[in-house]
N, C-alpha and C positions, 0 to 999 in steps of 0.2 A: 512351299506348296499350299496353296489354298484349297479347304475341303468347307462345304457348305451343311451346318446344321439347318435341315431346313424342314417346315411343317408348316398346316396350316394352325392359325394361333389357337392353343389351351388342347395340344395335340401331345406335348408329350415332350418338347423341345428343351425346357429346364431341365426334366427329369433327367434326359442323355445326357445332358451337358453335369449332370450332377454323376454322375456314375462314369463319364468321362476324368469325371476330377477325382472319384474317391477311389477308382480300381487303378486309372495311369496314369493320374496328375497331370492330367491335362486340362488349360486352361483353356479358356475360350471367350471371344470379342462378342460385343454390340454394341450398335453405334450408327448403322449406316439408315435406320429407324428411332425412328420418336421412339424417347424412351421417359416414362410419366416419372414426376418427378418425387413423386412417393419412393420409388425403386432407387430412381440417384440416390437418396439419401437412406437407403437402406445396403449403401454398396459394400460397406465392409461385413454385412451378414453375405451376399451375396459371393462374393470373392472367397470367404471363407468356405464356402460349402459348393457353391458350384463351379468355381474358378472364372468369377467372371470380371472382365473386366470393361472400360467403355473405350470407345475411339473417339479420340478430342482431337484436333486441327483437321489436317485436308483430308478429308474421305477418298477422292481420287488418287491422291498417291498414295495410301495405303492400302487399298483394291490394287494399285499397279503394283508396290512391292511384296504384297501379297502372292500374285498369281507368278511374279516372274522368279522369287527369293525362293532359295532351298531350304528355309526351314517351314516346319507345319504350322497353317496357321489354321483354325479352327473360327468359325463365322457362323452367328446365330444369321437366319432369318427367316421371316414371315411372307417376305414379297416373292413374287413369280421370278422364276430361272431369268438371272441377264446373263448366261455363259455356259460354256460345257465343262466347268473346272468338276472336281468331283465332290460327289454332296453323300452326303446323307440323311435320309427324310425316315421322318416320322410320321407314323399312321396312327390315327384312331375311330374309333366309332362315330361318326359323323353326328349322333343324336349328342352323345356326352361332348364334343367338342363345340357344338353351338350351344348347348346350354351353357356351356361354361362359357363362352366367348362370350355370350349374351352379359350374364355376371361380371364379368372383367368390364366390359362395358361400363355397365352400369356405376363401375366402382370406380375406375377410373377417366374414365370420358361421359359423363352422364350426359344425358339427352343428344348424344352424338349418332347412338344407333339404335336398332329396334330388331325384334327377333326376323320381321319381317323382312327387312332389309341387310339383315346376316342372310337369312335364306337363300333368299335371291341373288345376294352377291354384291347390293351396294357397299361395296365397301373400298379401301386402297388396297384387300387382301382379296378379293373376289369372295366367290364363295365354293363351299367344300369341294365338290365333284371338280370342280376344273382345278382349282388347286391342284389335286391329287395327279388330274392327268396330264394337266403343264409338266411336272416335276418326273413323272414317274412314265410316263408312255409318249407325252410326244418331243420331250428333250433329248439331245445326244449326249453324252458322256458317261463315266463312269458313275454308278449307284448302286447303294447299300439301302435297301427297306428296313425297320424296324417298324415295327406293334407297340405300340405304348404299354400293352397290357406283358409284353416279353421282357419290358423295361423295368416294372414294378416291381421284378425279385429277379434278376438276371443272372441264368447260372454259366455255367462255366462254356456250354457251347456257344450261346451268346457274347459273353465277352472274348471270346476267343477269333469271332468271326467281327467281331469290332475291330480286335487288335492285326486280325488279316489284313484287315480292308485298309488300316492307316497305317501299315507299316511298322508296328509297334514291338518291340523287344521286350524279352526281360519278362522277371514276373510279375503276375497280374496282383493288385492285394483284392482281397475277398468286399462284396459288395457289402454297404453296412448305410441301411436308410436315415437320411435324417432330414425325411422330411415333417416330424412331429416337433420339431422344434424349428424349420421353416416357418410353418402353420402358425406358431406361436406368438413367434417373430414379424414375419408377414402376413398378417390371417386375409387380408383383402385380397392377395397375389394365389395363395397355393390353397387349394380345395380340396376336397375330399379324397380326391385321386380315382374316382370307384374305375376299376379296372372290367367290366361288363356290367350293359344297361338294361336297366329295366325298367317299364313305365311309372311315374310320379305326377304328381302335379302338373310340373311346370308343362308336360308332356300332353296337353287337352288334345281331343279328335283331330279338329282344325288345323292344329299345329302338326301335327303326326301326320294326317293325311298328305298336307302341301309339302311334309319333306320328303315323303314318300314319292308322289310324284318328282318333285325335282330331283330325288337323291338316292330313290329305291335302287335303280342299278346297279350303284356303283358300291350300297352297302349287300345288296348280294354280291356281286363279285368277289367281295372281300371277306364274305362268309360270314360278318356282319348279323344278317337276319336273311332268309329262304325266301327265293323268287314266289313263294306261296303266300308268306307272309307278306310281303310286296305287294303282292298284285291285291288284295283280299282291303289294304289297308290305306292306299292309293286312292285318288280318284279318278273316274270312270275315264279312260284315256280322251273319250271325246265329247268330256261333258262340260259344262261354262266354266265352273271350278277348275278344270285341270287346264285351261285353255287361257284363265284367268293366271293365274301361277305362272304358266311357262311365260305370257308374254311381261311380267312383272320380270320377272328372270331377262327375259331374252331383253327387257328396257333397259337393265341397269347393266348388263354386258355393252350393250351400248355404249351407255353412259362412260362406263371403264376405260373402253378402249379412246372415245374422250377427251378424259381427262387424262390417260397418258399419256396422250399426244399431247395435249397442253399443260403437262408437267416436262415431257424431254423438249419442247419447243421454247418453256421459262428455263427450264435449265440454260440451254442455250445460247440465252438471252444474260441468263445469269455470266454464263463462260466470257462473254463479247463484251460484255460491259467490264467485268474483271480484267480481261485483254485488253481493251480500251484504257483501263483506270492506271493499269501499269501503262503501257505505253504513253500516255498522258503524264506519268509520275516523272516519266524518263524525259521526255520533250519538257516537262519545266525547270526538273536539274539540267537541264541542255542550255536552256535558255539562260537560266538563273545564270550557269557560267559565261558562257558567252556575253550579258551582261556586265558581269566581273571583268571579264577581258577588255572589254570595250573601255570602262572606264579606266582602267589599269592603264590602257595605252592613249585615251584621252589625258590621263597625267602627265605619261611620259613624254606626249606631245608637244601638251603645254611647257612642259620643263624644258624642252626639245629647243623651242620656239623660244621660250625666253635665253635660255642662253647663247642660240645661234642671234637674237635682235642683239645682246649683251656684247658678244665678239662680232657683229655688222659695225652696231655704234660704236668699237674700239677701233673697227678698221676705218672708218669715216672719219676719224678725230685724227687718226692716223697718217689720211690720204691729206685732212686740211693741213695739217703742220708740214705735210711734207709737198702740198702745193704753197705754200706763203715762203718757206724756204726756196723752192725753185723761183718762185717771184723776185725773191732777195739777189738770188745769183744772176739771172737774168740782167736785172737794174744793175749789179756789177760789172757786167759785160758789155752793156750799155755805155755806161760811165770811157769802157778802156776802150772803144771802139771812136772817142772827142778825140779831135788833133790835140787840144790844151792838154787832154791827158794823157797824153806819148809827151809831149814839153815836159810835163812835171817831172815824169819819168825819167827822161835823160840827165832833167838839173838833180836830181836826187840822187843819180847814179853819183856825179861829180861829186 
């Protein structure tokens, strides 16, 4: 049974998977996303402490024996719902999750993204608001919400409603954080964790305003920050600013839908040619043997030939000795068909 860990990135995602492994020992996959290669090589801290491990050969067959196999498999991801298998998503405050995303960035894909283009959603992850409602309001299947911030000391109602949701037996062991010595470990990967935001730096008017507009509803909905605080801190619904923002937004939604299309259409492409390259593998071992046989029986042709010419020429040698002897008997016959030789005959009888 396949159950999806899923968020938008620097949401809270390692964290469950780390308290999935330290209260049920439960491991959990990624793999089916770029995974930087800082983290590969930090895989046995990783395994150690959050139970992770990667997917290496065919991703498709193991998305298929995942969803169809009766045992639990556990799936980190970042990208938008492809299924109604069952998931569990993780939430957080949309301002700490783009600053931090912003940071991860920076740390591991430099010059790849910009806060500007987190906001808006240029991204292969989109951006926060839709995330949240892909996953959480317009997908079918079953789902479990967590808070990031219910994650940070998780007591026993929490785990309790974890181990509901997956089916889970037996006792739970007590939560115990290590992520001080992740930090340590990884210091580029695991940040400060702060579990409720409050303004800093990185947070200038500019920046607050445009997420405000793009993102104020959805952080009151989730009780986040007061539709007072929102509207106060926002820009002016029909002013150049906020008109500017959304069609920045509403461009690279665009964009998204795009470039998914022309990622499932190279996939595709990818599949056909893969289809192609076996069936091509199979038609030249086809041929290849067929060859073989050809000349196999071009031998035995030839071998064929030469010894049926070998038993013709015996039968020819055969047919002359035994035309020059019927010659011989003939001239015999001749001989006794003379009168003189019926004479000789009778005087020899005498």
């Amino acid at each position: 049974m396949l159950v999806w860990l899923a968020s938008y990135p620097r949401s809270g995602n390692t964290l469950l998977r780390q308290v999935l492994k330290t209260c049920f020992d439960l491991d959990s996959c990624e793999g089916l996303e770029q995974v930087p290669d800082q983290l590969r090589d930090a895989a046995d801290v990783r395994a150690r402490h959050y139970g992770n491990y990667y997917l290496d050969g065919d991703t498709d067959e193991f998305y298929r024996c995942a969803r169809t196999g009766p045992g639990l498999v556990l799936l980190k991801t970042h990208q938008l719902p492809r299924d109604d298998a069952k998931a569990i998503y993780v939430v957080r405050d949309g301002r700490l999750a783009v600053k931090s995303f912003v940071k991860f960035q920076d740390s591991y894909h430099p010059g790849s993204s910009s806060f500007d283009a987190l906001l808006a959603g240029d991204h292969a992850y989109g951006e926060w608001t839709s995330h949240y409602r892909a996953w959480c309001e317009r997908r079918k299947g079953e789902l479990l919400v967590l808070r990031f911030e219910d994650l940070v000391e998780p007591g026993p109602a929490v785990l309790q409603q974890i181990a509901s949701y997956l089916g889970v037996t037996g006792p739970v062991r007590p939560w115990v954080s290590r992520i001080a010595t992740l930090r340590e470990q990884i210091p580029a990967y695991f940040g400060p964790g702060d579990p409720a935001w409050k303004p800093d730096q990185f947070w200038t008017e500019p920046r607050l305003r445009a997420f405000y507009t793009l993102h104020g509803p959805l952080l009151a909905q989730l009780g986040y920050a007061s539709a007072e605080e929102i509207a106060a801190g926002a820009h002016a619904p029909d002013s150049d600013e906020a008109r500017l923002v959304r069609f920045a937004h509403d461009l690279a939604a665009r964009r998204n839908v795009l470039q998914t299309e022309c990622d499932a259409r190279a996939d595709a492409i990818a599949r056909t040619k893969r289809t192609c390259d076996e069936q091509i593998a199979l038609l030249t071992e086809a041929c290849a043997e067929r060859d073989r046989l050809l000349v196999q029986m071009r031998e035995w042709s030839t071998e064929q030939a030469r010894q049926a010419r070998g038993q013709l020429d015996e039968v020819v040698a055969r047919l002359h000795e035994v035309d020059a002897h019927c010659q011989k008997l003939e001239r015999r016959k001749w001989w006794r068909r003379l009168p003189l030789a019926g004479t000789l005959r009778r005087l020899a009888r005498r």
